[in-house]
C-alpha positions in Angstrom: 0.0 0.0 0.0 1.7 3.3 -1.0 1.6 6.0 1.8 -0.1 9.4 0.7 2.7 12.2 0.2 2.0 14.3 3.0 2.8 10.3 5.2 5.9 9.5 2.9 7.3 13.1 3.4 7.1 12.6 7.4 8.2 9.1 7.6 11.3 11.0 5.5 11.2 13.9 8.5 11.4 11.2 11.2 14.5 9.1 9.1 16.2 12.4 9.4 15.9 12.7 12.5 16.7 9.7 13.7 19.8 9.8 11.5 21.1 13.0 13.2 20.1 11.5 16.7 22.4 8.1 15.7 25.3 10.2 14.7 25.2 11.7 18.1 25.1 8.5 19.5 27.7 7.3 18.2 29.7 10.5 19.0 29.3 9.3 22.4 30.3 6.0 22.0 33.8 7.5 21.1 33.9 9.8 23.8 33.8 13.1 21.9 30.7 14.2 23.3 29.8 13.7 26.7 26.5 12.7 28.6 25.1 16.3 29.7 25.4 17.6 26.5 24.4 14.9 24.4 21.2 14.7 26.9 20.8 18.5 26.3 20.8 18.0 22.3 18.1 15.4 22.7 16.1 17.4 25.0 16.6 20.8 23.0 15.2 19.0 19.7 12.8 17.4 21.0 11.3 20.3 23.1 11.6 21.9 19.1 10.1 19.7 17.2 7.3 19.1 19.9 6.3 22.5 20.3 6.6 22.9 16.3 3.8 20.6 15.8 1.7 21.6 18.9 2.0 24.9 17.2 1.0 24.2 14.0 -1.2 20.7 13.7 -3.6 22.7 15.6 -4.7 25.1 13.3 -8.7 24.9 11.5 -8.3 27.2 8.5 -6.3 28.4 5.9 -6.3 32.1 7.7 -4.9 30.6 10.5 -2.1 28.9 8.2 -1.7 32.1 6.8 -0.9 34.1 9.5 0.8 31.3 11.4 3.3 31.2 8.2 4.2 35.2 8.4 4.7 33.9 12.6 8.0 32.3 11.1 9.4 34.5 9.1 8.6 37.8 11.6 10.4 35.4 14.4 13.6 36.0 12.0 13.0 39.7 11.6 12.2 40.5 15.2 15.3 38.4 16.1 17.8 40.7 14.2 16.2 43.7 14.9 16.0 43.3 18.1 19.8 42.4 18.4 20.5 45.8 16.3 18.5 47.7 18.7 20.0 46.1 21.8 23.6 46.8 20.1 23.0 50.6 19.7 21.4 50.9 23.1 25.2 49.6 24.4 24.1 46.1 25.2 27.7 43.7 24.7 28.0 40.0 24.1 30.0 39.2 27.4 31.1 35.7 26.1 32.3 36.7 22.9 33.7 39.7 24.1 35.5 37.2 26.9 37.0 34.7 24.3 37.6 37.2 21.6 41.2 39.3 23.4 42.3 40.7 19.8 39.6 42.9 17.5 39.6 43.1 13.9 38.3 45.7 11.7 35.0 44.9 9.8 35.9 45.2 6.2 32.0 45.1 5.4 31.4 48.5 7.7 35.0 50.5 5.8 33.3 49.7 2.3 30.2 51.1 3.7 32.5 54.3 5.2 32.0 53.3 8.7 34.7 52.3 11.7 33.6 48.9 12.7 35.1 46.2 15.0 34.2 43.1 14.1 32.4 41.5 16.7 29.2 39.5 18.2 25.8 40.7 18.4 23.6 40.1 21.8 22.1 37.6 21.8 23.6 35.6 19.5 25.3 32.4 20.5 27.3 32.3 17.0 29.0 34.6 14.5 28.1 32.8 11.5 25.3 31.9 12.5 23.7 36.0 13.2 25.9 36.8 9.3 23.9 34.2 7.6 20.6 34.9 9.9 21.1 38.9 8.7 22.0 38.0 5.3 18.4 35.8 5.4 16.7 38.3 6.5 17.4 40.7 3.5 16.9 38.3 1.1 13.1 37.1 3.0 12.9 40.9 2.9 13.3 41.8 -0.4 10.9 39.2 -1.4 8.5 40.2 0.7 8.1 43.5 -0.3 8.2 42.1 -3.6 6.0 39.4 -3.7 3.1 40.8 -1.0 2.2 44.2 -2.3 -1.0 44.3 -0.2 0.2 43.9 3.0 1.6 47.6 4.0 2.6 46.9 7.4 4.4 43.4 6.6 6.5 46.3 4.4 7.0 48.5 6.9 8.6 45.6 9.4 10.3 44.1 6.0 12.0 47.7 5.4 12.9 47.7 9.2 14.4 44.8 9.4 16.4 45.3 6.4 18.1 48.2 7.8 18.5 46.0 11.3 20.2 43.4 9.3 22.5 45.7 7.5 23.7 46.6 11.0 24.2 42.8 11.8 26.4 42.1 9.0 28.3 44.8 8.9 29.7 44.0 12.9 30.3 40.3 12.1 32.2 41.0 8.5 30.1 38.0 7.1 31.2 39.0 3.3 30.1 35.5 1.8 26.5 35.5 3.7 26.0 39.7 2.0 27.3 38.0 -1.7 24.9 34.8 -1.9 21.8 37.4 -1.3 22.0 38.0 -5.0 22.2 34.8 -6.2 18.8 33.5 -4.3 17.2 37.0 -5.3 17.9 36.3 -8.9 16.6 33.3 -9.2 13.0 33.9 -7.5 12.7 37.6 -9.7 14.0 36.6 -12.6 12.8 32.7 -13.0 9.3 32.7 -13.8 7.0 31.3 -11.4 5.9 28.7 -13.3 9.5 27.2 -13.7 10.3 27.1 -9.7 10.2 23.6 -9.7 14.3 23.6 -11.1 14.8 25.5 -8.2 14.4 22.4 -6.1 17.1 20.1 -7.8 19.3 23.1 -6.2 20.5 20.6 -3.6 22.5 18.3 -6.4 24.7 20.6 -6.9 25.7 21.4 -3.6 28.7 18.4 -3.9 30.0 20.5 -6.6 30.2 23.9 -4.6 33.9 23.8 -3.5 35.1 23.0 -6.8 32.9 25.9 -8.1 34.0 28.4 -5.5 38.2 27.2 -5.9 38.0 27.9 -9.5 36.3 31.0 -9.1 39.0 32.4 -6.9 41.5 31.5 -9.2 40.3 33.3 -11.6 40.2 36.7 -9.8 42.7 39.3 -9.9 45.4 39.6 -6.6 43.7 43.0 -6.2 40.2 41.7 -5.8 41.3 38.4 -3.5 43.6 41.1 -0.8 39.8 43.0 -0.9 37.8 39.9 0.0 40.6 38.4 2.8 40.2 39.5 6.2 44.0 38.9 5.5 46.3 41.9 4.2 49.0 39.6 2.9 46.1 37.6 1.0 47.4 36.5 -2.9 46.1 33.4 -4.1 43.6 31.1 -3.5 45.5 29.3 -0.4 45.7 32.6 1.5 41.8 34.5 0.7 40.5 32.3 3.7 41.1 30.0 6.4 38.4 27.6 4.8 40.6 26.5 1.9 43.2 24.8 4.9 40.0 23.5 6.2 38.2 22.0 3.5 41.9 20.4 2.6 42.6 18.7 6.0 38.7 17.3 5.4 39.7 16.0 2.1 43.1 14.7 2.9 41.0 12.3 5.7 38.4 10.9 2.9 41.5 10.2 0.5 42.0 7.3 -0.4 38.4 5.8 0.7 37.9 3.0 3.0 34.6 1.5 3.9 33.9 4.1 7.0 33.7 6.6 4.6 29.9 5.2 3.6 28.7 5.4 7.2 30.5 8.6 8.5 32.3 8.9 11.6 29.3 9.9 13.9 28.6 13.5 14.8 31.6 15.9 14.9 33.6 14.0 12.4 36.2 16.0 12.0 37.2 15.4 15.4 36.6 11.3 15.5 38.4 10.9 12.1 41.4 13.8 12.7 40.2 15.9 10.3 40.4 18.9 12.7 44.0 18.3 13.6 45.1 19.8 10.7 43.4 23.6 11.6 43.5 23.2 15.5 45.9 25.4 16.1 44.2 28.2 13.7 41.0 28.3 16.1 42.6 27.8 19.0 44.7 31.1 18.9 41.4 32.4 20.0 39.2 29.3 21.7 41.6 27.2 23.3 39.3 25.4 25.2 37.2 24.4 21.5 39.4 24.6 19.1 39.7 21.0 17.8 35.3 20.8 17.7 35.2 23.5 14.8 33.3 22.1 12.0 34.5 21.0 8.5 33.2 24.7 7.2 31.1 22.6 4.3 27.9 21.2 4.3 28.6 18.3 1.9 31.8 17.8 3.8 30.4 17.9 7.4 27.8 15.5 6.5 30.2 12.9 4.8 32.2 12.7 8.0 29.6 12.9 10.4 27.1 10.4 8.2 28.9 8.9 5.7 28.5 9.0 1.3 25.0 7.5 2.6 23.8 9.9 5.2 24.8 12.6 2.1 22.9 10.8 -0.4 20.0 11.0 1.8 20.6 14.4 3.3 20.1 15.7 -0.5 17.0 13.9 -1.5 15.6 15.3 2.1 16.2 18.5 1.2 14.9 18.5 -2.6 11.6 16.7 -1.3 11.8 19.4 1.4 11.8 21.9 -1.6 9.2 20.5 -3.5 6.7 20.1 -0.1 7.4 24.1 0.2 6.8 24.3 -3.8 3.7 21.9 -3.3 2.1 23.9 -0.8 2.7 27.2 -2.8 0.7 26.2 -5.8 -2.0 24.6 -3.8 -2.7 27.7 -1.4 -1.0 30.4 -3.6 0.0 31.8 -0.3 3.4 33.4 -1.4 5.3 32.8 2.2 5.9 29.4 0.9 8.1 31.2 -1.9 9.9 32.6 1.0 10.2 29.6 2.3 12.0 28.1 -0.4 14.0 31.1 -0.9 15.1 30.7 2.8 15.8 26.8 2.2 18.2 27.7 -1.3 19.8 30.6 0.5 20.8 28.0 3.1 21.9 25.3 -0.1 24.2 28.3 -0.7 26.1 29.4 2.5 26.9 25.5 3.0 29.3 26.7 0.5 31.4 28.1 3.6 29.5 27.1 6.8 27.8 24.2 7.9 24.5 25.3 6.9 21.8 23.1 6.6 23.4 20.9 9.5 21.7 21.2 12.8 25.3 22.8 14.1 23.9 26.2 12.9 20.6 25.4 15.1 19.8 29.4 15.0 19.3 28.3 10.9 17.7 24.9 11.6 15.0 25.7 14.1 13.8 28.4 11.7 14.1 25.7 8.9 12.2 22.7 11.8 8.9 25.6 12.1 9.1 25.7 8.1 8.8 22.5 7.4 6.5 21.4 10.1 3.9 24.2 9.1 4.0 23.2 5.8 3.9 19.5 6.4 0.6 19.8 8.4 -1.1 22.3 5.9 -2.3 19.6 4.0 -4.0 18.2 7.1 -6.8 20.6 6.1 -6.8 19.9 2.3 -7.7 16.3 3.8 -10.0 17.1 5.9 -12.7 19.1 2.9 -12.0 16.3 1.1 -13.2 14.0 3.7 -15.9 16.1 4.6 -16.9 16.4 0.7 -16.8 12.3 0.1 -19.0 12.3 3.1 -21.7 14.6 1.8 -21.9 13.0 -1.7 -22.4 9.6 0.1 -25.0 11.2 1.4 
C-alpha cells in the first residue's frame, strides 16, 4: 500500500531525525561528546520539534495557516532587529567579548565608510550563524516586499528589518552571507513562477560547490582576492581564507576511501576521524578550550564525516523533497510565504558553501528551517480534511 505524500514526506522527517540522533550517538560512544550535553541535544530537539507541531497541527483554517506562516518568518525579523537595537542601546555580548582578546576591523562597515570592530551581536550564541541569519533576512525581505504588495505593514517591518540586518552584517564582517543574497534574489525575480520547480534540484549541486568556489578564486585578480581576505598579505587562492586549509585537511582524511567513509564517523567528524588536527591550532589562537570541535566549514563535507556517502545521499533527497513540499504547498494555497520559504531553504543550499549550513550545528538556521517545514507539512491536514468532509456529503 503506497503512503499518501504528506505520510511518505514525514516518515522522511522522522529518518532524518533519527539519522542525526544516531550520529550523536555514536559521537558518544567514542567519547567526543559527553552525557550532559548529548542529553541537552536530545532534550533541546525534542522540546523543538514538539512544540513545532503543537503549534501548528492545531490550526482549522487556511487564515490561521496564513498568519501562522508570516509567525515564522517575523520570528527572524524581530530576532535581528532586536539584536540591532539592543547593540546601539550599548548592550555587549560578554562571552564573545571574553574569548575574543584581539579585535579586527569589519571590512564590510569600511566599504560602507564606517569604523567597525568586528564582533558579536547580543544575543547571538554564533557569529556565523547571526551573518547568515542577517543576510536571510534581506533576502526574505526583499521578497516580501516584492512578492506581498497588499500587505503595507508586513512592508513597513520588511524595510525595518532590512536596515537592522544591514547593521548585523556589517559588525560580524560576514562577506560571503552579504554576496549569496544576490544569487537567491535572482533566481525567484527573474525565474518565472511557473519554472520554480528547477529551483528544487538546487541541492544536487551542492557536492560540486567547493570545486565551483576554488576555480572561481583562481580566476580573480590579486587586487580583488587582498579586498575579499580578512588577511592583508592575501594572494592566491590558499591565503583568501582559512576555509581553503579546512576544506583540505577534510579532504586529505576521505582520501583514499575506506569503507567508513559510507557510514560517516558519527557527529563531529572532523574530530573522530582527525580531520580537525590539521586547523586546531588556527581556532585555538582564540578558543583554546574548543578549538579542535570546529566544523569542517562545508555542508557536503560535514555530512560525509559525520554520516557517511550515505547519510549525504540521503541528506540531499531530504532537502529536494523538502523543496518540492514548500513548492507543493505554494501552488495549492498560492500563499506566497511558501516562496519565502524556499527562498530561505536555497539561500541555506548556498552558504553550505562556507558554513555548515543546513546541519543542525547552525541550530539558529535549523530551528527556523524545523517551524518551516512542520507548518507546511501539516497544511495539507486541512486539504484532507474538505475532502473527507466532501466524500461524506456526496455519500450522502
Amino acid at each position: 500500500m503506497k503512503l499518501p505524500r504528506s505520510r511518505q514526506y514525514f516518515a522522511l522527517f522522522c529518518a532524518f531525525w533519527f539519522l542525526v540522533s544516531v550520529s550523536y550517538m555514536r559521537a558518544f560512544v567514542y567519547g567526543v561528546v559527553e552525557p550532559k550535553p548529548l542529553s541537552m541535544f536530545y532534550l533541546d530537539w525534542l522540546t523543538v520539534v514538539m512544540f513545532a507541531f503543537a503549534v501548528f497541527h492545531g490550526r482549522r483554517s487556511e487564515v490561521e495557516t496564513a498568519r501562522s506562516n508570516k509567525a515564522i518568518v517575523l520570528c527572524l525579523f524581530l530576532f535581528i532587529t532586536a539584536n540591532a537595537v539592543l547593540f546601539l542601546m550599548g548592550v555587549e555580548n560578554t562571552v564573545w567579548l571574553k574569548v575574543n582578546e584581539g579585535l579586527v576591523p569589519s571590512r564590510l562597515a569600511e566599504l560602507a565608510g564606517l569604523h567597525l570592530n568586528r564582533q558579536q551581536v547580543p544575543l547571538a550564541a554564533g557569529l556565523n550563524n547571526v551573518g547568515m541569519l542577517s543576510g536571510a533576512t534581506i533576502l526574505l525581505g526583499v521578497l516580501l516586499i516584492i512578492v506581498m504588495r497588499r500587505n503595507a505593514m508586513l512592508k513597513v517591518l520588511a524595510g525595518a528589518s532590512i536596515a537592522s540586518a544591514l547593521l548585523c552584517i556589517m559588525l560580524t564582517d560576514s562577506r560571503a552571507s552579504m554576496m549569496l543574497i544576490a544569487p537567491v534574489l535572482i533566481m525567484f525575480v527573474a525565474v518565472p513562477k511557473k519554472y520554480y520547480r528547477v529551483i528544487t534540484f538546487l541541492p544536487a549541486l551542492i557536492p560540486l560547490f567547493i570545486p565551483i568556489v576554488l576555480s572561481i578564486l583562481v580566476m580573480l585578480p590579486h587586487g580583488m582576492i587582498s579586498a575579499l581576505s580578512r588577511n592583508d598579505n592575501a594572494v592566491d587562492v590558499y591565503t583568501v581564507s582559512s576555509r581553503t586549509l579546512i576544506w583540505m585537511s577534510s579532504i586529505e582524511v576521505l582520501q583514499p576511501f575506506v569503507a567508513t567513509h559510507l557510514i560517516g564517523y558519527g557527529a563531529f567528524g572532523q574530530v573522530t576521524s582527525g580531520a580537525s588536527h590539521g586547523y586546531t591550532q588556527m581556532f585555538s589562537e582564540w578558543n583554546s578550550e574548543a578549538g579542535h570541535r570546529f566544523s569542517a566549514h562545508n555542508f557536503a563535507l560535514q555530512t560525509v564525516l559525520d554520516h557517511g556517502y550515505i547519510g549525504l545521499l540521503f541528506m540531499l533527497y531530504f532537502f529536494y523533497r523538502t523543496a518540492r513540499l514548500f513548492l507543493e504547498r505554494w501552488k495549492e494555497s498560492g500563499d506566497s510565504v511558501y516562496i519565502l520559504f524556499m527562498a530561505y531553504l536555497s539561500y541555506i543550499f548556498l552558504t553550505g558553501v562556507g558554513e555548515t549550513a543546513g546541519t543542525v550545528y547552525q541550530s539558529d538556521l535549523f530551528i527556523l528551517l524545523t517551524y518551516m517545514i512542520v507548518s507546511a507539512m501539516t497544511a495539507n491536514r486541512l486539504q484532507r480534511s474538505r475532502v473527507r468532509f466532501a466524500a461524506r456529503y456526496d455519500d450522502r
